[in-house]
C-alpha positions as CSV (number, residue, x, y, z in Angstrom):
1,X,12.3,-61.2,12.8
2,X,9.8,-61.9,10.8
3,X,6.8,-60.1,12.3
4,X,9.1,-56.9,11.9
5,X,9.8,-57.3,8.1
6,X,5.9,-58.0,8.2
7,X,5.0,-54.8,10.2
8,X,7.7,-52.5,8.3
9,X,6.2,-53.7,4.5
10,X,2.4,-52.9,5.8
11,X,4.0,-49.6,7.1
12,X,5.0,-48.9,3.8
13,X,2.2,-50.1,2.2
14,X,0.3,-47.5,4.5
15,X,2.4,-44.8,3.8
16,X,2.5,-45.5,0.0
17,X,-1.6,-46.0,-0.1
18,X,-1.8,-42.0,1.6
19,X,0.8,-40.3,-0.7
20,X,-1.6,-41.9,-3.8
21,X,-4.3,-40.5,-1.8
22,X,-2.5,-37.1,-1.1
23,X,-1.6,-37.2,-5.0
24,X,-4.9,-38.0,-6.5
25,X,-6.4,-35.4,-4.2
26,X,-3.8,-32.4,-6.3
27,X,-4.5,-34.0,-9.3
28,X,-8.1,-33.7,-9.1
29,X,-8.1,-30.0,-7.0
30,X,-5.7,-29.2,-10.4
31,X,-8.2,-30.7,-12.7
32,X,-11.1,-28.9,-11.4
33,X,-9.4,-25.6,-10.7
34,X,-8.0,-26.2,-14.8
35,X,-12.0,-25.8,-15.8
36,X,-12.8,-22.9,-13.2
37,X,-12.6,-19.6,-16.0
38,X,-9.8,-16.9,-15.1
39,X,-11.8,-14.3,-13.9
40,X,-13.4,-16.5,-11.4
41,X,-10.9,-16.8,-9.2
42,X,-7.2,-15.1,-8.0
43,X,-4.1,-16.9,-6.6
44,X,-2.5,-15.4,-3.4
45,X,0.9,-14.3,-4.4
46,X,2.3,-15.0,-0.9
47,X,0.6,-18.5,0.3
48,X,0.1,-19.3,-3.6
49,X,-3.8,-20.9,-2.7
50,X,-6.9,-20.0,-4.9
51,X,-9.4,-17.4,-4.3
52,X,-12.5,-17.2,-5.2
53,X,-12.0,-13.4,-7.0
54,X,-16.0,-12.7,-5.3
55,X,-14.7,-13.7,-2.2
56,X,-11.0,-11.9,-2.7
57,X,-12.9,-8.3,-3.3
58,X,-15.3,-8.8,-0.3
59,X,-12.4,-8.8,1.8
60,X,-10.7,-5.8,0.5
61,X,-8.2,-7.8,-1.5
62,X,-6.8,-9.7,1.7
63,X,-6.3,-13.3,1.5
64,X,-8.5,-15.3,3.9
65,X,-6.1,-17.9,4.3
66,X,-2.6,-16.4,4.8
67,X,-3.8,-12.1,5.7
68,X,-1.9,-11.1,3.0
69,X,-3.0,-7.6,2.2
70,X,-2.8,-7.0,-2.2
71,X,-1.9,-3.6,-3.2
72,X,-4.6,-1.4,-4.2
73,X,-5.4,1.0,-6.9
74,X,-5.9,4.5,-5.1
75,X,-9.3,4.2,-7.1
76,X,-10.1,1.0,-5.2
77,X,-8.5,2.7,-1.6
78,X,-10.7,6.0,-2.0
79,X,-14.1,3.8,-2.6
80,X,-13.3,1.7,0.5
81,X,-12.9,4.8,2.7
82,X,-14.4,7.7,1.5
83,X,-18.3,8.6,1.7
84,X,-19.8,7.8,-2.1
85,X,-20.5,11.0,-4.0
86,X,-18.0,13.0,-1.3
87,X,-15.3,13.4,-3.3
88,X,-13.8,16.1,-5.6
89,X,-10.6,15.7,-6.9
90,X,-8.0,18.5,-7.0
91,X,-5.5,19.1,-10.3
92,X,-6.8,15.5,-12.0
93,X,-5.6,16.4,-15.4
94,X,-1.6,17.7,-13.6
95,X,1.1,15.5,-16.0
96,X,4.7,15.3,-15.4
97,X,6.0,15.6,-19.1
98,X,10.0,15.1,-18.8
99,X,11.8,18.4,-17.4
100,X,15.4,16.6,-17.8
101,X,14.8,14.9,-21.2
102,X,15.5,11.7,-20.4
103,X,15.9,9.5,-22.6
104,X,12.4,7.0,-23.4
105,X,10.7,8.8,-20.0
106,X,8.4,10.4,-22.1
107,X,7.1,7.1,-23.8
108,X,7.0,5.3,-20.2
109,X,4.7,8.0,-18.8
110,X,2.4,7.6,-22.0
111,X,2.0,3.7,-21.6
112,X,1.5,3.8,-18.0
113,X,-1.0,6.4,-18.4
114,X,-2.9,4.3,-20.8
115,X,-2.1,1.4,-18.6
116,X,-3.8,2.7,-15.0
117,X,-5.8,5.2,-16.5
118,X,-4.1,8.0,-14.5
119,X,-2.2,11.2,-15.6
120,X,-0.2,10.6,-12.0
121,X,0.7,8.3,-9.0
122,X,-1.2,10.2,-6.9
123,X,-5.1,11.5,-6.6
124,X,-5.2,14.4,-4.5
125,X,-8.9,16.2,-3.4
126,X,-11.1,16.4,-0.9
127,X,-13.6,13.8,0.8
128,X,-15.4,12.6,3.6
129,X,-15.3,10.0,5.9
130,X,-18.4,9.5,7.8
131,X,-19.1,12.7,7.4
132,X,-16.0,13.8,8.8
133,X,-14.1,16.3,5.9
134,X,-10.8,15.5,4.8
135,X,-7.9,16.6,2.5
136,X,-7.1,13.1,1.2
137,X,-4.2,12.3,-1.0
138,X,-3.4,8.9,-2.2
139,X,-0.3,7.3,-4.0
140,X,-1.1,4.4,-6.5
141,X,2.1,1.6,-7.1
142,X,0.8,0.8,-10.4
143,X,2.0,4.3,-11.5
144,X,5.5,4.1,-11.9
145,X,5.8,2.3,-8.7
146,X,3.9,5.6,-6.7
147,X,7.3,7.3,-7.3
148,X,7.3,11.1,-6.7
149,X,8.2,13.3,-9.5
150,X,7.7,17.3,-9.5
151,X,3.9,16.9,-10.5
152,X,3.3,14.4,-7.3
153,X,5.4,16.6,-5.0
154,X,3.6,20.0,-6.4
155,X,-0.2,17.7,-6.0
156,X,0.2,17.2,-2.6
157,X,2.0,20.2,-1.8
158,X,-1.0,22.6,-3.0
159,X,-3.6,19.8,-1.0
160,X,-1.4,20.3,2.2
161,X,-1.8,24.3,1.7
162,X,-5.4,24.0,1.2
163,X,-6.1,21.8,3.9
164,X,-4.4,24.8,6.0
165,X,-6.0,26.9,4.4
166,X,-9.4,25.6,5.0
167,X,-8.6,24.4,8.9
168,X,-9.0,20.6,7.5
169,X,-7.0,17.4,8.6
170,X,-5.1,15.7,6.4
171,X,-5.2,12.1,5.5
172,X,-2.1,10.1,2.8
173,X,-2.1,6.6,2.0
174,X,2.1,6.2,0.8
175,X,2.7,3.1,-1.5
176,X,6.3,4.0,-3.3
177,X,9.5,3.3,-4.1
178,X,10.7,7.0,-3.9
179,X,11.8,10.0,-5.5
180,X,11.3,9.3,-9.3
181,X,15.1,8.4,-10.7
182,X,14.0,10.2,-14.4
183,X,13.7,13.9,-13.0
184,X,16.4,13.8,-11.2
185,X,17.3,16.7,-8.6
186,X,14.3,18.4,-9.4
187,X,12.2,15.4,-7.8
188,X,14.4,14.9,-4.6
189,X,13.5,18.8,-3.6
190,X,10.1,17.4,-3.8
191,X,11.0,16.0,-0.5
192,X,11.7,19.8,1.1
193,X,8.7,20.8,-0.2
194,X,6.1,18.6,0.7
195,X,8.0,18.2,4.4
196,X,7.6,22.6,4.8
197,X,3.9,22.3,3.8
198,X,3.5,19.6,6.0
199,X,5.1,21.3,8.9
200,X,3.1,24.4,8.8
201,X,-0.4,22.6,8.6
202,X,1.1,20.9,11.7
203,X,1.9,25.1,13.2
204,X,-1.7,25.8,12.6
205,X,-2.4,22.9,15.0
206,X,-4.2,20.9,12.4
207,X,-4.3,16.8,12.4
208,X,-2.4,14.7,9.5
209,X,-3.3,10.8,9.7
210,X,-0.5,9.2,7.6
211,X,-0.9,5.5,6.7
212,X,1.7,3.6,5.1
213,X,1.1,0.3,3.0
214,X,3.1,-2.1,0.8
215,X,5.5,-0.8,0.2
216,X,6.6,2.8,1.7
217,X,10.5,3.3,0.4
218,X,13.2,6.1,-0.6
219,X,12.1,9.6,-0.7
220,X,8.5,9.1,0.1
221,X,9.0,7.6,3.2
222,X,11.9,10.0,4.0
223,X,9.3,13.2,3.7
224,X,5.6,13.5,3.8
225,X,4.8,10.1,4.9
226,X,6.7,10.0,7.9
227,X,5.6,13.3,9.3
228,X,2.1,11.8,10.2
229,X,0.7,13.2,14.2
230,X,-1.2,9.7,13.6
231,X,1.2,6.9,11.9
232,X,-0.9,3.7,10.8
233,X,0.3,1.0,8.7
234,X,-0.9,-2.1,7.0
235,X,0.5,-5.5,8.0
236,X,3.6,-6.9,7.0
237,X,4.1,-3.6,5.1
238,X,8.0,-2.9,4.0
239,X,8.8,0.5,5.3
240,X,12.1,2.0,5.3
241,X,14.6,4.0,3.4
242,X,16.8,2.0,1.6
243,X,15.7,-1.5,1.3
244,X,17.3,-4.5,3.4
245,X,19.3,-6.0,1.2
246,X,21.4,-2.9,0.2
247,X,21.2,-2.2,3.8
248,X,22.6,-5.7,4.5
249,X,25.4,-5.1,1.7
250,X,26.1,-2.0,3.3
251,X,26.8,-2.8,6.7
252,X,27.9,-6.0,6.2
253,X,25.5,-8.0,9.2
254,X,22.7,-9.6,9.0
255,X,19.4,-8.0,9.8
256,X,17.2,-8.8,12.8
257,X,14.1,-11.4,11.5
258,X,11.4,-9.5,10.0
259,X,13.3,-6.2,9.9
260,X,11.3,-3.1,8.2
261,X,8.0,-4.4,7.9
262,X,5.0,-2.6,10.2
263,X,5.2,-4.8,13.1
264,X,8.8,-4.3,13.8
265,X,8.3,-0.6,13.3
266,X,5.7,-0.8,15.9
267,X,7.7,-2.2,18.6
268,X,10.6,0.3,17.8
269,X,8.0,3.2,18.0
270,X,8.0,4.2,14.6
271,X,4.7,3.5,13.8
272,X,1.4,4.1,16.2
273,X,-0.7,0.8,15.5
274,X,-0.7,-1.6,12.6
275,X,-3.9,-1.9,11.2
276,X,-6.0,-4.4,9.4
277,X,-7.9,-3.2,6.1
278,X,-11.3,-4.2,7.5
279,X,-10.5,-2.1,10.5
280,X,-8.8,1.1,8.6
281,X,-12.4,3.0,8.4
282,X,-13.3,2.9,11.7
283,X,-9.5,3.8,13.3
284,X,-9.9,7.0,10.8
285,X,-13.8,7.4,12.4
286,X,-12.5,6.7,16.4
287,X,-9.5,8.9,15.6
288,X,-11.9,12.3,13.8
289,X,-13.9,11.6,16.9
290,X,-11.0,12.2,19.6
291,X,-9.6,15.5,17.5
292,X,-12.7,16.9,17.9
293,X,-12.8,17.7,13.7
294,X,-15.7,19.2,12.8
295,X,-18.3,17.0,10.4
296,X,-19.4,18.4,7.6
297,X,-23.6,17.4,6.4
């Protein structure tokens, strides 16, 4: 009886000596991470480790550790896809101002104007890729969340017609979380809009690449962005209509594990291939390659 009691207390005394180990080992990562400067390094919002922010903007904002793929600004999406010096914007300085007057809209679209440095949540315009011309349109989710008011539906509207115009493919990175609530009416028949433009650049036989990241919601993913002849989306990407817990609510059941997020769309068919950041580029490259589209020097 003895020899237990002896071989339990040196147990403990094991297990005791490694969770002071284990402790002094976060104090000390805490300690030196404390003296590391802000803008030397980023936390992972989804595994919570530290980044070197070097390290973090190498990888195109994806977290070595965990994949978790950061939103981007549709500044920092055009410069990792399209050829430097290729692109020319279309309607840059197009504002929504407030059509319904709603009440403090006005004053919202002033600070987050100031805040991103964008008159919109989307940058329209044309661009190559490898050489490879595009009409590009991008939505950015630091703009009011890349929701789509008249100006964003009107944006890509007029690229879509020009794109048939000119015989180009088309190529939209979505990020939203819909039809912009402050307009209204007026931005939901953004929806009709962008879908008919969309539907006769697909009549003149011409290719649209649609790519849907973090996250794709509401009107935005009820019009344009689901029209794609090519859909790609970003891992673990929320994509859907109405998000799951109202759909939950709603129907009163619980949802299947990992419900509207890219790789379930993919095994339902909704989506064509999930794709990693790093890979993006060259799916875009394989894809202008197989359509034939003509490369522009």
């Amino acid at each position: 009886m003895n020899n237990i009691f002896k071989e339990q207390k040196e147990r403990l005394t094991r297990f005791d000596n490694m969770n002071c180990l284990q402790q002094m080992e976060k104090e000390q990562e805490s300690k030196i991470i404390a003296n590391i400067p802000d803008d030397l390094y980023k936390r992972c919002t989804s595994c919570d480790k530290n980044i070197l922010k070097k390290d973090w903007e190498f990888n195109l904002l994806v977290c070595p550790y965990c994949d978790d793929h950061a939103r981007l600004r549709a500044r920092e999406r055009l410069n990792q896809i399209v050829d430097q010096g290729s692109f020319e914007e279309l309607l840059a300085s197009s504002s929504s101002q407030n059509p319904l007057n709603m009440p403090d809209y006005s004053e919202k679209l002033a600070q987050t104007k100031q805040l991103t440095n964008m008159n919109e949540s989307v940058m329209t315009g044309f661009g190559k890729i490898e050489g490879y011309q595009y009409a590009i349109a991008i939505l950015d989710s630091y703009f009011m969340m890349g929701s789509m008011g008249c100006v964003v539906g009107e944006k890509i509207t007029a690229l879509v017609e020009l794109a048939t115009e000119r015989k180009l493919p088309l190529l939209i990175f979505s990020t939203s979380g819909g039809a912009r609530m402050q307009e209204g009416i007026l931005s939901l028949m953004q929806m009709a809009k962008t879908s008919a433009a969309i539907g006769r650049h697909h009549q003149a036989g011409l290719l649209y690449i649609s790519v849907l990241t973090h996250p794709t919601t509401g009107g935005v993913s009820a019009s344009f962005a689901s029209l794609g002849d090519v859909t790609l989306a970003e891992p673990g990407a929320l994509i859907g209509f109405a998000g799951p817990r109202v759909i939950k609510q709603t129907i009163n059941q619980d949802l299947p594990k990992g419900f509207q997020r890219s790789e379930f769309l993919l095994e339902k068919g909704f989506v064509d291939q999930v794709v990693k950041r790093k890979h993006l580029k060259e799916i875009i490259i394989k894809l202008s390659k197989l359509h034939q589209i003509g490369v522009s020097i």
